[in-house]
ChimeraX commands (.cxc) that place a marker at each C-alpha (Angstrom):
marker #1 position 76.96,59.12,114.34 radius 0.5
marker #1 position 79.36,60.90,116.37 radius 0.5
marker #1 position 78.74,61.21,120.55 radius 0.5
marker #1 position 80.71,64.58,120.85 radius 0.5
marker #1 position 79.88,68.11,120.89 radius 0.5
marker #1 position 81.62,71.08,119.47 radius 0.5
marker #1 position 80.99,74.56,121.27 radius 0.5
marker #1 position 79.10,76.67,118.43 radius 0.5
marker #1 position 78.20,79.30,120.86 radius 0.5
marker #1 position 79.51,80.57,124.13 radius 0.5
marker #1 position 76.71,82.52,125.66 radius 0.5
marker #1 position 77.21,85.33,127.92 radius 0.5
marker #1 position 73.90,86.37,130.32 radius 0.5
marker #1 position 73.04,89.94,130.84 radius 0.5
marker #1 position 70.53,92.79,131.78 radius 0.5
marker #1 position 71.32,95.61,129.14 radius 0.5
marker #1 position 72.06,93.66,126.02 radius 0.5
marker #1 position 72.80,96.48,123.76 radius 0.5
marker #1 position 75.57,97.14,126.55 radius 0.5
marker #1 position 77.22,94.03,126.91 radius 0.5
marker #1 position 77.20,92.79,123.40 radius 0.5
marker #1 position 78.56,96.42,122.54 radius 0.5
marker #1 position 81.44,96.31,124.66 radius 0.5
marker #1 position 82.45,92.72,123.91 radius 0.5
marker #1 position 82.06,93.42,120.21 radius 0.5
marker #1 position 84.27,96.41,120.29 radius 0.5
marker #1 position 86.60,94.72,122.16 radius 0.5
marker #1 position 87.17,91.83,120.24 radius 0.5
marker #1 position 86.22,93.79,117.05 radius 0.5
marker #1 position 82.85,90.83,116.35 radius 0.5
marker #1 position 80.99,92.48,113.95 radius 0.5
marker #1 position 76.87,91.41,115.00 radius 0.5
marker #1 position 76.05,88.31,112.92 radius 0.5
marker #1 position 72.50,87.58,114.20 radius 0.5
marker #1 position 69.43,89.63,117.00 radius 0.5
marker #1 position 66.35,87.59,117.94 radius 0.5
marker #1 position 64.26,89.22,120.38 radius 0.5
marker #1 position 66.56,89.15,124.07 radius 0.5
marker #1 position 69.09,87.94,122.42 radius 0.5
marker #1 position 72.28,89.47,119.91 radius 0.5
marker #1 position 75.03,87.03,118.63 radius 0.5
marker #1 position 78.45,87.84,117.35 radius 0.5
marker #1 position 80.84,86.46,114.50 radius 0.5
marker #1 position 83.01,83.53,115.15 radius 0.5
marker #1 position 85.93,84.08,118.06 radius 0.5
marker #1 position 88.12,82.97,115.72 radius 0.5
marker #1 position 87.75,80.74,112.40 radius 0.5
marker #1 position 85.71,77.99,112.98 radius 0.5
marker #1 position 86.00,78.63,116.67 radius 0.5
marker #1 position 82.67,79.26,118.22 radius 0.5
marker #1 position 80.44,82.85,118.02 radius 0.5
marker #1 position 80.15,84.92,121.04 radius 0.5
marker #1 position 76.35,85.61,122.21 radius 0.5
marker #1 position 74.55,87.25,124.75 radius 0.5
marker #1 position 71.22,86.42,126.17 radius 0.5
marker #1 position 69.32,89.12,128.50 radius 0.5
marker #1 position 67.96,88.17,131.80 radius 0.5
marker #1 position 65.87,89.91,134.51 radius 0.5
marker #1 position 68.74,88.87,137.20 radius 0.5
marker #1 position 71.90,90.77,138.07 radius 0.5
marker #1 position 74.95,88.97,138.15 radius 0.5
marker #1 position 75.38,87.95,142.25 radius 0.5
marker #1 position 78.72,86.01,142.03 radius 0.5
marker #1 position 82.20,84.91,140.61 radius 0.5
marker #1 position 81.80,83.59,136.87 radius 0.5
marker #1 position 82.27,80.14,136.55 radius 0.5
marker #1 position 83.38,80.05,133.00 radius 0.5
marker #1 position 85.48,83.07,131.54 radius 0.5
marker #1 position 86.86,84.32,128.57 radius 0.5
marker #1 position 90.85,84.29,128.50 radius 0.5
marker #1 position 92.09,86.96,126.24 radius 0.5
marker #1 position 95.29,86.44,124.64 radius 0.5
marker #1 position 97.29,89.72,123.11 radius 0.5
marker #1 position 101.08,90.66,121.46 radius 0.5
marker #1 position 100.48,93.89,123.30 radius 0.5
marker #1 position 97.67,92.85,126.95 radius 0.5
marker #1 position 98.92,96.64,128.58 radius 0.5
marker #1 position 96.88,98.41,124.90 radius 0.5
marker #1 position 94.22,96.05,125.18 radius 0.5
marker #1 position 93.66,96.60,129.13 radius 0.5
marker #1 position 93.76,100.11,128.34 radius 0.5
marker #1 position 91.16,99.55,125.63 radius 0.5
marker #1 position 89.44,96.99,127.56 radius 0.5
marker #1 position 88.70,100.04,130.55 radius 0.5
marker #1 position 88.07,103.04,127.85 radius 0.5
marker #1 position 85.03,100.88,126.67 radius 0.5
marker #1 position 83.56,100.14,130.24 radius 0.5
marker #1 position 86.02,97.15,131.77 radius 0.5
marker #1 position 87.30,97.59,135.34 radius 0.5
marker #1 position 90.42,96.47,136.20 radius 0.5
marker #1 position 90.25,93.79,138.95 radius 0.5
marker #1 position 93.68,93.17,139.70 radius 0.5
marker #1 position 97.39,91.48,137.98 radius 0.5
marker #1 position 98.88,88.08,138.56 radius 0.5
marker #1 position 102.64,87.49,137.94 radius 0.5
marker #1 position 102.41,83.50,139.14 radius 0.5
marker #1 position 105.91,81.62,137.66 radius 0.5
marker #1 position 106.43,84.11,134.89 radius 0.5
marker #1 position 102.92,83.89,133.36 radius 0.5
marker #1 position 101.07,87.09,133.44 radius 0.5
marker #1 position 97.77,88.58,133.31 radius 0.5
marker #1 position 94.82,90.63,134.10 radius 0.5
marker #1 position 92.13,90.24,135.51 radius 0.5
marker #1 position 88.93,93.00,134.66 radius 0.5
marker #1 position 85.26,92.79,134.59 radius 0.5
marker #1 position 82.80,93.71,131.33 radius 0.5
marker #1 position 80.12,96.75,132.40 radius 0.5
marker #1 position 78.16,93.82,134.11 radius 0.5
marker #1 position 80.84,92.21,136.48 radius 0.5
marker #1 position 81.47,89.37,134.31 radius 0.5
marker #1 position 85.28,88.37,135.02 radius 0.5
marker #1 position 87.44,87.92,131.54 radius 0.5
marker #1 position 91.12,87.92,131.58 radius 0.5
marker #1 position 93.93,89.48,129.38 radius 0.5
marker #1 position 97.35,88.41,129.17 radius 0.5
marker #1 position 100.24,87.72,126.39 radius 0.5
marker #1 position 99.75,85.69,123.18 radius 0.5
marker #1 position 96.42,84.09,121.89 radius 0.5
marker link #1:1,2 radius 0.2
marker link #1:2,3 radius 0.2
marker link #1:3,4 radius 0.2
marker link #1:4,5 radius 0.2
marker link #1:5,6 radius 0.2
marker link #1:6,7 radius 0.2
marker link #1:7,8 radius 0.2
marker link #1:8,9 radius 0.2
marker link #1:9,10 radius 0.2
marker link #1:10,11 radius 0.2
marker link #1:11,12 radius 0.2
marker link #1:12,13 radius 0.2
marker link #1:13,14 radius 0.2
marker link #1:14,15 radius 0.2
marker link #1:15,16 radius 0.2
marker link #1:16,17 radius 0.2
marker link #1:17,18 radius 0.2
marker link #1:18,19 radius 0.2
marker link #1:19,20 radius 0.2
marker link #1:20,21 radius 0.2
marker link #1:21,22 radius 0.2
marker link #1:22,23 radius 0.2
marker link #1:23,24 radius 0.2
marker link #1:24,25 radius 0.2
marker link #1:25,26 radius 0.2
marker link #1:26,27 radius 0.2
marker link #1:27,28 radius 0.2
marker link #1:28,29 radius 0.2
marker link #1:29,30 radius 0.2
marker link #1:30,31 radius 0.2
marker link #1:31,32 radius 0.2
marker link #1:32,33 radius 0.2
marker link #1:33,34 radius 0.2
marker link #1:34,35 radius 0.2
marker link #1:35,36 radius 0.2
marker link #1:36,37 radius 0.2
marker link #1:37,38 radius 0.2
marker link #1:38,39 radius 0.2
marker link #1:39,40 radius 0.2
marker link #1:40,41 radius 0.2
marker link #1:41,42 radius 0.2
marker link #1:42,43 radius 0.2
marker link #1:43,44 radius 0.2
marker link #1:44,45 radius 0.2
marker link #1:45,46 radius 0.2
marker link #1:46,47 radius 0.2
marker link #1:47,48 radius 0.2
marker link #1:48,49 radius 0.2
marker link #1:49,50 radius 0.2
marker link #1:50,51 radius 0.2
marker link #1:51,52 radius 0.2
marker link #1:52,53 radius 0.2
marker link #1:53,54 radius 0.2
marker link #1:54,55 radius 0.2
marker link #1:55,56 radius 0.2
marker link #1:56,57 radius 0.2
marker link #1:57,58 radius 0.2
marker link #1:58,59 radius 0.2
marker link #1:59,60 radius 0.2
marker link #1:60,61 radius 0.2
marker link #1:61,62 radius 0.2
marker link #1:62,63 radius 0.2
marker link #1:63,64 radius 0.2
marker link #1:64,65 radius 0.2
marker link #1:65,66 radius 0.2
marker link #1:66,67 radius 0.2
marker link #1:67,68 radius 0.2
marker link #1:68,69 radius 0.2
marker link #1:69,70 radius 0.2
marker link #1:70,71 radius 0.2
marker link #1:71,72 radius 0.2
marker link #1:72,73 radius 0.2
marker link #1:73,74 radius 0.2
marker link #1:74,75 radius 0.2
marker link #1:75,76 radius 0.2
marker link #1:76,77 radius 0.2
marker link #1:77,78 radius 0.2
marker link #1:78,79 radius 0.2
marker link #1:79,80 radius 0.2
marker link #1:80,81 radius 0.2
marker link #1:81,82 radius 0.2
marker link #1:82,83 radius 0.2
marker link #1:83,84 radius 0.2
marker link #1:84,85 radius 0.2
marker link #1:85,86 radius 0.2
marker link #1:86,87 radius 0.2
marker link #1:87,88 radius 0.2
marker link #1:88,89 radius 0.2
marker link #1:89,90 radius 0.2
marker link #1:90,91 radius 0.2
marker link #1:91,92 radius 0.2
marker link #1:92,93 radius 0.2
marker link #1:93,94 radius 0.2
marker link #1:94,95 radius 0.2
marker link #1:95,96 radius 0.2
marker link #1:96,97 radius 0.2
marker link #1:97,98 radius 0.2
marker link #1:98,99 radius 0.2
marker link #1:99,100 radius 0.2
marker link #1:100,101 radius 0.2
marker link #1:101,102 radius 0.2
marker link #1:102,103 radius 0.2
marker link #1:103,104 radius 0.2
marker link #1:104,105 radius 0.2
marker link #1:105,106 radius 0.2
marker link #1:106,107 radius 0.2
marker link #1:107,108 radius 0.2
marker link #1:108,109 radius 0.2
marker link #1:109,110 radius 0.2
marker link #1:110,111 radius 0.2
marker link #1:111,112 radius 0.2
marker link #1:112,113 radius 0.2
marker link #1:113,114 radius 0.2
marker link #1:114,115 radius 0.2
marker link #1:115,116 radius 0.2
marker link #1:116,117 radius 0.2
marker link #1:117,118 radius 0.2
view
């Protein structure tokens, strides 16, 4: 038997579920794979990456996340501009030794970042 994990879900808390899980799945074009009550899971990231889910919770979100997703893109500038027609903010851009990105938040204020390749 094996002592390691694998990351089958990464799970995203927030207050209006239909929301979150909307924008997210638009973004990243997730079609809904499973809802249990307070809770609505996407299709895989990627193949046999993990699924994307989203748990609600009476709580709003207070401070800085401390996990994020990293968004890779051929084009980031369409999917910012995607990204903030569907309900991201745009936090601010880092240019830090010729790497470059994006940092935005979801409707909720949870950080994610978008920058070239994936």
């Amino acid at each position: 038997m094996s002592a390691t994990g694998i990351v089958g879900i990464i799970t995203v808390d927030c207050n209006d579920l239909e929301k979150v899980a909307g924008f997210w799945s638009a973004l990243l074009g997730l079609a809904e794979k499973r809802r249990l009550p307070g809770y609505v899971f996407l299709d895989r990231i990627c193949p046999g990456g993990p699924h994307l889910g989203f748990q609600q919770v009476p709580e709003p979100k207070t401070l800085k996340n401390r996990v994020h997703l990293d968004l890779g893109a051929p084009d980031p500038a369409a999917l910012i501009t995607r990204a903030v027609e569907l309900g991201a903010t745009r936090l601010r851009d880092y240019d830090e030794s010729g790497f470059r990105w994006t940092v935005l938040t979801d409707p909720e204020g949870n950080e994610f970042c978008i920058g070239a390749g994936g």
